[in-house]
N, C-alpha and C positions, 0 to 999 in steps of 0.2 A: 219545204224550204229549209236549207240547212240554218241554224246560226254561227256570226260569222264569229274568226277563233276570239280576238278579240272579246268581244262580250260574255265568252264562256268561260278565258279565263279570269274576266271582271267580276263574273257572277262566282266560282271557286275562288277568289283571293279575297272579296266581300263576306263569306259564310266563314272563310277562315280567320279574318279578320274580328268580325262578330263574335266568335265561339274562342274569341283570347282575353282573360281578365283585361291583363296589363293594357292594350289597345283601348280597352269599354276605359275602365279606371283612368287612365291618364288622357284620356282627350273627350272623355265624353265627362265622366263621375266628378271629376276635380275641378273643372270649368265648372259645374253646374254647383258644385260645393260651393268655389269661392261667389259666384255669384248671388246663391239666397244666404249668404254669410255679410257679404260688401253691401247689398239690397237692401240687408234690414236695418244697414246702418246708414242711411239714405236722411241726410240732413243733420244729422243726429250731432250737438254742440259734446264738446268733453265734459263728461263729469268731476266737478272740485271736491274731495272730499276735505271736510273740516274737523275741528275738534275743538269747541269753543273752554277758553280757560275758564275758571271758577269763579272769578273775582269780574267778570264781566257783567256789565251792564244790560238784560235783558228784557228792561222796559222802554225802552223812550223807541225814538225812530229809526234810529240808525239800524238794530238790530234785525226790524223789523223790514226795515227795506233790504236789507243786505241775507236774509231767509226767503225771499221773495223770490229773491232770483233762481227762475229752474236750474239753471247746470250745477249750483251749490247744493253739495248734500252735507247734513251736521251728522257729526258721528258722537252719540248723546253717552253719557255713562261710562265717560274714562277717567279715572286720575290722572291725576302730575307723572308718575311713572309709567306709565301704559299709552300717555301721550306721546312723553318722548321716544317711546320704543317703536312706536307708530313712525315717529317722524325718521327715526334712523332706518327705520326698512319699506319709505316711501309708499306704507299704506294709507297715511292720508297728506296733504297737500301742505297745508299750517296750521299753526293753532292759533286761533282768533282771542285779542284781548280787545276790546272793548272798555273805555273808562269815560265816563262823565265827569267833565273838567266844571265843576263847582265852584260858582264863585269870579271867574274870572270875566265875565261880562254880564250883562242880561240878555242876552241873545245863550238862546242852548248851544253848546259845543263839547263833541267829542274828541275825544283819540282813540284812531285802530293802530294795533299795532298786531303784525303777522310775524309769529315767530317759525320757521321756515330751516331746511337744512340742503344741500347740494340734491339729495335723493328727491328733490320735488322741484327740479328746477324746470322739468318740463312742462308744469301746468302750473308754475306761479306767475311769468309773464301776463297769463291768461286771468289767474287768479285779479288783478291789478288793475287789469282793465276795468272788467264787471264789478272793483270797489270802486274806481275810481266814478264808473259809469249811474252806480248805487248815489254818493254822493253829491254828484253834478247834478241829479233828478230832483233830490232832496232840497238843491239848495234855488231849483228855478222854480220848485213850488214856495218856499217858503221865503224868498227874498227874489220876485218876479221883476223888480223894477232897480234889481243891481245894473251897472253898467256892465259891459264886455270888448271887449278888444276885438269882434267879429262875428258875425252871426250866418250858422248856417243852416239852407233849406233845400231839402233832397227834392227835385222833382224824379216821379216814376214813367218811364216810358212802359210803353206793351213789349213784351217779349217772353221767350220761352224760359222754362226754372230747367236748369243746369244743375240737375241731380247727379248725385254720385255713382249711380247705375248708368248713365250716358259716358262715364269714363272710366268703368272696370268692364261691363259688356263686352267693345269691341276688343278688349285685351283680352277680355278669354276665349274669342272666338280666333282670336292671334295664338293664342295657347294654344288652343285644342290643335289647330292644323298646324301648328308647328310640331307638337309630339308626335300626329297622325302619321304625319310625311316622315320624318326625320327616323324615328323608332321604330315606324310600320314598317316601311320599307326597308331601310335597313335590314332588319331580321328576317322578313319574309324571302326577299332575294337571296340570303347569305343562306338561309334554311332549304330554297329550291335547288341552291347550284352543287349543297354541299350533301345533299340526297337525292341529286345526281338527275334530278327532274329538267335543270335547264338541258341538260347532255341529251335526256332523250327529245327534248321541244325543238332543239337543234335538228335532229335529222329527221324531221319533220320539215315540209313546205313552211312552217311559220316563220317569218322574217324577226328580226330584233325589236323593231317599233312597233308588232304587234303585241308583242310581250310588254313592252314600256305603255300601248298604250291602255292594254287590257287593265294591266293596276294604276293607272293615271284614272280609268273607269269607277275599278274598287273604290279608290279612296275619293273619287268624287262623293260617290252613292252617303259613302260612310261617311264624307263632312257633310252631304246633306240633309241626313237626320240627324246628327249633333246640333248642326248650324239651326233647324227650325224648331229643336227642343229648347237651345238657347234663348232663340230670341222670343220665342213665345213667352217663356219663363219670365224675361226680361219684362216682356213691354205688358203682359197682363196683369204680373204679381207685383213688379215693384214701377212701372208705368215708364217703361224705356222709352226715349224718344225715336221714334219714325216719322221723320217729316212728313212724306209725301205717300205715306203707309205702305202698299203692294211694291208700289214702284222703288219705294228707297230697300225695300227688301231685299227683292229681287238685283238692283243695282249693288248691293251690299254683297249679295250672291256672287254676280258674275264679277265682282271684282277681287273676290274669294279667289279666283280659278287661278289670276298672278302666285300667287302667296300658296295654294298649293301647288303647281310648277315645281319654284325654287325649294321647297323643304323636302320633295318626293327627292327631288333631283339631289341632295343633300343626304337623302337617305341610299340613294342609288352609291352616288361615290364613296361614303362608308361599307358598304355592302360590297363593293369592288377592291376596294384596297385591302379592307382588314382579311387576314386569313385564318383568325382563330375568333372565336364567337365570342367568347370571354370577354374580347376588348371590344365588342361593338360597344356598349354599354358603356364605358368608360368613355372613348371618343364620341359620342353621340351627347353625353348630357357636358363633355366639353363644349361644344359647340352649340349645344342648347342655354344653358345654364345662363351665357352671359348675355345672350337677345331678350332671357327671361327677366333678368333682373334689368338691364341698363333699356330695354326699348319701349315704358313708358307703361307695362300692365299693369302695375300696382301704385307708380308714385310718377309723378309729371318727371319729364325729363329735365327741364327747367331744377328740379331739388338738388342734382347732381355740383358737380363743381365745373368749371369754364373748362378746363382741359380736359373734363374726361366727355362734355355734351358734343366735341365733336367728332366722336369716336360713333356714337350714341347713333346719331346721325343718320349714320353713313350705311346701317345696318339694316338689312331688309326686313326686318318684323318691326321697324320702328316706322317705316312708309309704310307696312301693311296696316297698320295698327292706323297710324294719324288719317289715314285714304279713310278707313271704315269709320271714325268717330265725322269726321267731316261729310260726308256721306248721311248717317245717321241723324246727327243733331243739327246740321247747319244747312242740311239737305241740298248738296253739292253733288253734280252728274258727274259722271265719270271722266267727260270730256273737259271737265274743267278743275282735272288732276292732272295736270303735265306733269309738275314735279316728281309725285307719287306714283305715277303712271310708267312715265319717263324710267325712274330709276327701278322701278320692279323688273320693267322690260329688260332694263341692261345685267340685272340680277339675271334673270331668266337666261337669256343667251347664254352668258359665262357659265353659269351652274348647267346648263342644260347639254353645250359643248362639252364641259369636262363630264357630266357623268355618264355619256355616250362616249368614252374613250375611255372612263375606266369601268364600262359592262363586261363582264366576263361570263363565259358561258359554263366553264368549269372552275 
């Protein structure tokens, strides 16, 4: 029984595929980098560094609750000059004074005072908190029966812990098929027609959609061993969530096959237009660069500002992205993605019309 051409040329544009750095490195190596990089940071509060003045008070309480706190690190054996130089080049956060105010009641009372410069503005807000948070503790042990202008009590419901590997996972799994598609194809096509291999497949019985769907094949096979080196990665080493486990996998899967469509298809219309190899490269990470950064894989889209979130939107690696986290953590069917569904579909059509019109066979 023969095989049909289809699969054969799935099976040569998978090995060709395989056997290219750049392919392995960018959609398989760097997904896997950032996520046992983003994995280990999975909970993880910011560290404060400090550098307590000389003249501070390192006996009573205050000091002692305010070292207690884990994300404070004291940075021990600095002068007055090597403080400041610290503080000017933002290696540590402030410099803590500390004073026992003597004298002024008989109740014990301190003053902190954080001496701080622009280069630390990003973890002093934070700094401020956990004194003030230091403080407030302090003062409902040792004066329990002050009054308060309102009391408050957290009740905990049951629910799942919303790790940080539940929202960089399905962005790398958004990465990896977005370079697959987009850079695979791309160059693979522009590399057949321009060595003259589509010319001879042409007069050949093989029709165009067997050739489209032969590497629609490839780059399935080759997201499906990224996609379950990822997520295994994910859900064993740093405890990803899978709802409904096999099933949300596998739903995670077949809703991959959108999201690879439109980026192949992306890579097809680069690969038809461009006529010198040199600029695949350039146009390809144009068009990549900015779904990478604005559609959600590194930083919520919500961080951006009002005019640019609805740009953000409207882009299809930011439905592919939000479909797979919802999917994963919220354990959401496919059927009950219209939006995300909806708009990939109409991605698909447009991307998949134009780059059936701009295939070229030479």
């Amino acid at each position: 029984m023969t095989t049909p051409p289809a699969l054969t040329l799935a099976k040569y544009s998978l090995l060709a595929t395989l056997r290219s750095p750049t392919s392995v490195v960018f959609s398989i190596l760097f997904p896997v980098i950032f996520i046992v990089v983003f994995g280990s940071m999975v909970d993880q509060s910011p560290v404060i560094k400090l550098a307590l003045a000389g003249d501070s008070d390192t006996s009573g309480i205050v000091y002692k609750a305010i070292m207690a706190i884990p994300s404070i690190q004291l940075k021990k054996g600095m002068d007055v000059q090597e403080q400041n130089d610290a503080l000017q080049k933002g290696r540590i956060t402030a410099v803590l004074h500390i004073k026992y105010d003597a004298g002024l009641s008989f109740l014990p009372h301190y003053t902190i005072r954080l001496e701080a410069t622009g280069a630390s503005s990003a973890n002093l807000s934070y700094l401020k908190i956990l004194l003030h948070e230091a403080i407030r503790n302090i003062d409902e042990k040792m004066y329990p029966k002050s009054p308060s202008v309102a009391t408050l009590s957290i009740q905990e419901v049951p629910g799942k812990a919303y790790r940080q590997i539940d929202f960089i996972l399905p962005g790398q799994l958004g990465f990896s098929l977005l370079m697959a598609g987009v850079f695979g194809s791309s160059f693979l096509l522009f590399n057949l027609r321009q060595g003259l291999v589509l010319k001879r497949i042409r007069a050949t019985p093989v029709r165009r959609r067997t050739i489209i769907a032969g590497e629609m094949l490839s780059r399935l096979f080759f997201h499906l061993i990224g996609f379950i080196l990822m997520v295994s990665l994910g859900y064993f080493a740093f405890h990803f969530t899978l709802v409904n486990g096999l099933e949300t996998f596998l739903e995670m899967l077949v809703f991959s096959l959108f999201g690879l469509g439109i980026f192949m298809g992306i890579g097809f219309i680069i690969s038809g237009t461009l006529h010198n190899e040199s600029s695949i490269s350039p146009v390809a990470n144009t068009v990549t660069l900015p779904q990478i950064l604005l559609c959600g894989l590194f930083f919520p889209i919500e961080s951006y500002p009002h005019w640019l979130q609805g740009f953000c939107n409207i882009l299809p690696l930011t439905f592919f992205v939000d479909g797979l986290r919802k999917i994963a953590f919220e354990g959401v069917h496919l059927w009950q993605l219209p939006l995300q569904l909806g708009a990939l579909v109409l991605w698909t059509v447009v991307i998949g019309a134009w780059s059936v019109k701009a295939f070229k066979w030479e």
